[in-house]
C-alpha positions as CSV (number, residue, x, y, z in Angstrom):
1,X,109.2,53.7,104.2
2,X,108.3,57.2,105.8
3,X,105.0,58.4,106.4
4,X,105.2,62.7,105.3
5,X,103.9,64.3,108.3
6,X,101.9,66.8,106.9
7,X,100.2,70.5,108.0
8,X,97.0,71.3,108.6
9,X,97.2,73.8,105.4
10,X,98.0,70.4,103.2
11,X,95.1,68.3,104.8
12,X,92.6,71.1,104.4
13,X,93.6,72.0,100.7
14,X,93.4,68.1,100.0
15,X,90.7,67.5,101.3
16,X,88.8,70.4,100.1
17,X,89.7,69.3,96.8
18,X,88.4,65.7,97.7
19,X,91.7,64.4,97.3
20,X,92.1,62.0,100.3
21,X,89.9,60.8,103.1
22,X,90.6,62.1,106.7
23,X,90.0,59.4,109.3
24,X,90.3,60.5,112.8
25,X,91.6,57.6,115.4
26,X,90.6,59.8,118.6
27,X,87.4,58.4,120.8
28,X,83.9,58.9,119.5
29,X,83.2,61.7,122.5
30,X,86.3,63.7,121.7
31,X,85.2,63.2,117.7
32,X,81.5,63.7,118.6
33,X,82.3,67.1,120.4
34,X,84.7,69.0,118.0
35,X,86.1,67.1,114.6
36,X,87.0,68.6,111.3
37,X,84.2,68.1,108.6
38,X,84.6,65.6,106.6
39,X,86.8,63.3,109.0
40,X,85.8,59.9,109.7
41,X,85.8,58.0,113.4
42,X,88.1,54.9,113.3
43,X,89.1,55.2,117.1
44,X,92.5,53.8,117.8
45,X,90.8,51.9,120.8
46,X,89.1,49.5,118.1
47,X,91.2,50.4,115.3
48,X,91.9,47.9,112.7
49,X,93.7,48.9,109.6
50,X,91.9,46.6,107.1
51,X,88.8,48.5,108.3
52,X,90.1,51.7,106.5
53,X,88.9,52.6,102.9
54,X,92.1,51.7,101.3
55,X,92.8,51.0,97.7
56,X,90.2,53.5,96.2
57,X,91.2,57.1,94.2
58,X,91.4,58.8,97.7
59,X,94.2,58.1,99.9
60,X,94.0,58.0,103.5
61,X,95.1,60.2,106.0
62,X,95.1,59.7,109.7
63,X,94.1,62.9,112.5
64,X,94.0,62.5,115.9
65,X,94.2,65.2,118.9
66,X,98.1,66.1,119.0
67,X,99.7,63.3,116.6
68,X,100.6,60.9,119.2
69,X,98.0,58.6,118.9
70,X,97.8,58.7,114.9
71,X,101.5,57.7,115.1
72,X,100.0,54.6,116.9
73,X,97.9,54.1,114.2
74,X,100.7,54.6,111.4
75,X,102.8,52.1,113.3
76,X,99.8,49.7,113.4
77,X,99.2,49.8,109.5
78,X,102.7,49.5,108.5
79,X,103.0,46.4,110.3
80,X,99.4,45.4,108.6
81,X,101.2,46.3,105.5
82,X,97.9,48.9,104.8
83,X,99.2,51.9,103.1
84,X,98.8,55.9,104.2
85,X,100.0,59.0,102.6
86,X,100.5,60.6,105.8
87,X,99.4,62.0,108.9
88,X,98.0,65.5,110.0
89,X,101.2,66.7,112.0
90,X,100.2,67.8,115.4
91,X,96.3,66.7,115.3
92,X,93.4,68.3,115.5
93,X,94.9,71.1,117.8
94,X,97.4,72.4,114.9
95,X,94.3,72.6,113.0
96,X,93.1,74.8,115.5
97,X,95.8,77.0,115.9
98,X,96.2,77.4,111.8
99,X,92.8,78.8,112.0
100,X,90.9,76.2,110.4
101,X,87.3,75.8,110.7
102,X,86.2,73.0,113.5
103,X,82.4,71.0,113.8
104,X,81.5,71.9,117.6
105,X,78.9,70.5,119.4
106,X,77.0,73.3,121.9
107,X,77.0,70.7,125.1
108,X,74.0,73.2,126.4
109,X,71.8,72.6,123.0
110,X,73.0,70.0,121.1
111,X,73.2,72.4,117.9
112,X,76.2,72.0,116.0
113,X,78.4,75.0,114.7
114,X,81.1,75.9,112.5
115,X,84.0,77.0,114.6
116,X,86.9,79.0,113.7
């Protein structure tokens, strides 16, 4: 079975709409300093795939920085047998360059912003 790789447009329009859960697999620094609201931290360091909120209304779909580690994480939960519907093609940064909004932390204040 495939996993759709799918663009930031999708993931943004879906989960706008409340239509899956988001679950980024980088480490909690990289997710504590700039993550797309509404993602949750399941870092593939510790991952487990029976920790993910499977099985409810909302599907999941994993985020990471460029799509190489949420692979990792796809690979991990097919061989768990834990379904996904997919995987944000080329991470967090393809997010970026579409233009969509980003949670930032100000490293000199602490204050969090809304980054486009």
């Amino acid at each position: 079975m495939t996993t759709p790789d799918l663009t930031p447009t999708d993931v943004h329009d879906r989960l706008n709409a409340r239509q899956i859960v988001l679950v980024d697999v980088r480490e909690p620094a990289e997710y504590a300093a700039e993550r797309i609201h509404g993602a949750l931290n399941l870092p593939l360091t510790t991952f487990d795939p029976a920790a993910l909120p499977v099985g409810g209304d909302r599907p999941v779909v994993l985020q990471c920085g460029s799509g190489k580690r949420s692979a990792t994480a796809l690979d991990l939960c097919r061989k768990a047998g834990v379904e996904v519907a997919g995987h944000l093609a080329g991470g967090i940064g393809a997010w970026r360059a579409a233009g969509l909004p980003v949670i930032r932390i100000d490293p000199a204040t602490g204050a969090v912003r809304d980054v486009r």
